[in-house]
N, C-alpha and C positions, 0 to 999 in steps of 0.2 A: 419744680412745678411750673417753672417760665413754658408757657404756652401752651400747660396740657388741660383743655376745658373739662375732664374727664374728672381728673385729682381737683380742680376748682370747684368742679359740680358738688361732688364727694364730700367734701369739707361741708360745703355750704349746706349738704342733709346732713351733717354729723352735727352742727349748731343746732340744725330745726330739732333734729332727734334730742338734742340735752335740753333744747327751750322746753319742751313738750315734757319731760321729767323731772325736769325745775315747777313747771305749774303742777304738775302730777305730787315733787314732793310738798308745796306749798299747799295744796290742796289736803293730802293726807294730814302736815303739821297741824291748822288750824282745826281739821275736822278732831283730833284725837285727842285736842284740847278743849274743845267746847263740849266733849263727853265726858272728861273728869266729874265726877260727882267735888267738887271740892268749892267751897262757897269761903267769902271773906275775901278782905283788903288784899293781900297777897295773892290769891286765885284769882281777881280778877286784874294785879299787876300781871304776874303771869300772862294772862289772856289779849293783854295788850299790847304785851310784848312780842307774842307769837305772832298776831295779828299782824305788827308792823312788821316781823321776819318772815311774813309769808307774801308782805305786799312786795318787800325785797329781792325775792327770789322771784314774780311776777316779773316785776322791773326788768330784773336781769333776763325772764326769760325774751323778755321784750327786747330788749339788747342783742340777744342770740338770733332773733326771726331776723333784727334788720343787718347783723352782720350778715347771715345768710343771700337773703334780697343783696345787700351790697357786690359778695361773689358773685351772686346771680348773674346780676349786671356787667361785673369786669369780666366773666368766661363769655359773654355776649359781645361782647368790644373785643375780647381777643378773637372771638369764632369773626368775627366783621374786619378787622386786622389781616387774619391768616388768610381770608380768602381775597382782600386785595393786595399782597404781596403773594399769592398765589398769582392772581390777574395779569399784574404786574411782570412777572417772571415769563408767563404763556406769551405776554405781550414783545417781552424782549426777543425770546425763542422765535415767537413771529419773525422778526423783525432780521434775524442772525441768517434765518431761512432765506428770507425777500432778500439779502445782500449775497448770500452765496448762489444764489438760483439765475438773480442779475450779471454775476459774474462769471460767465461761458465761456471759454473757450478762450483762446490768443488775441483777437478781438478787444475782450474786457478784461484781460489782464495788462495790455498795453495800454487802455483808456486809465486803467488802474493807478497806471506807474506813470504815465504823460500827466492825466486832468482826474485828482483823486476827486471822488464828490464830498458832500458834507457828509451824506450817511458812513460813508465808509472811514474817513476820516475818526469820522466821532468813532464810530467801537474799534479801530486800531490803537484807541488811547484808553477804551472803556475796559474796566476789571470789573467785573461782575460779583457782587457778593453773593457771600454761601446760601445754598437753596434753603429759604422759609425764611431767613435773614431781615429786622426790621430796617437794616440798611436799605433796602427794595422800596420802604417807603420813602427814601430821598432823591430814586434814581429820576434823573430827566430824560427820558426819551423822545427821540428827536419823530415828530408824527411819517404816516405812511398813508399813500392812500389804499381805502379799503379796513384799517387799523381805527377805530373808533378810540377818541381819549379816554382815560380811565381818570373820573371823580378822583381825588387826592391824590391822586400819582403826581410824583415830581415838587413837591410840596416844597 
């Protein structure tokens, strides 16, 4: 399930759907019990009983809405995730481009081999992690002009 907001959402209505049948069975519990015709100390142990195992299953379904909301939230921080190590990677690709574009001809292969620059330097040393990779959240790219920084990149 690492990174598919789809199966996180999923889950997260599969919780709401059993909270919603937890109050549904709590509700039918107590209603089928304050219909008994059954009067006396015992009938209304009974009745208090049920009472408090229906505030329980309330409880829990309350449990279930906020584990839900909690998914909610972590498939939102991964969907915010994915698309800046998405960023991140378009950024790089930029960048792979801006150095191969710059290097033309005999010209820039001899500048290459005489006076390497920094940019090139850096990604002849640079291994790129695998595409969608949380590693893409550690890479440091070295800026470009025209390439705007990206928030948390480089962290």
């Amino acid at each position: 399930m690492y990174g598919d907001t789809t199966a996180i959402r999923a889950l997260a209505d599969r919780l709401r759907e059993r909270a919603d049948e937890l109050r549904a069975m709590a509700d039918r519990l107590a209603a089928r019990t304050e219909q008994v015709p059954w009067e006396g100390l015992a009938a209304d142990a009974l009745r208090r009983h049920v009472r408090e195992r229906a505030g329980a299953l309330r409880r829990t379904a309350v449990l279930h809405d906020d584990a839900a909301e909690a998914l909610d939230r972590h498939a939102r921080e991964v969907d915010r995730l994915q698309d800046l190590i998405a960023a991140i990677e378009r950024r790089f690709h930029r960048l792979l481009e801006s150095v191969g574009g710059a290097i033309d001809g005999a010209i820039d292969t001899l500048r290459h081999h005489l006076l390497p620059d920094p940019l090139t330097d850096w990604l002849h040393g640079f291994v790129p992690p695998p595409h969608g990779s949380r590693a893409w959240l550690d890479v440091e790219l070295p800026g470009l002009p025209g390439l705007p920084g990206l928030p948390g990149a480089g962290r």
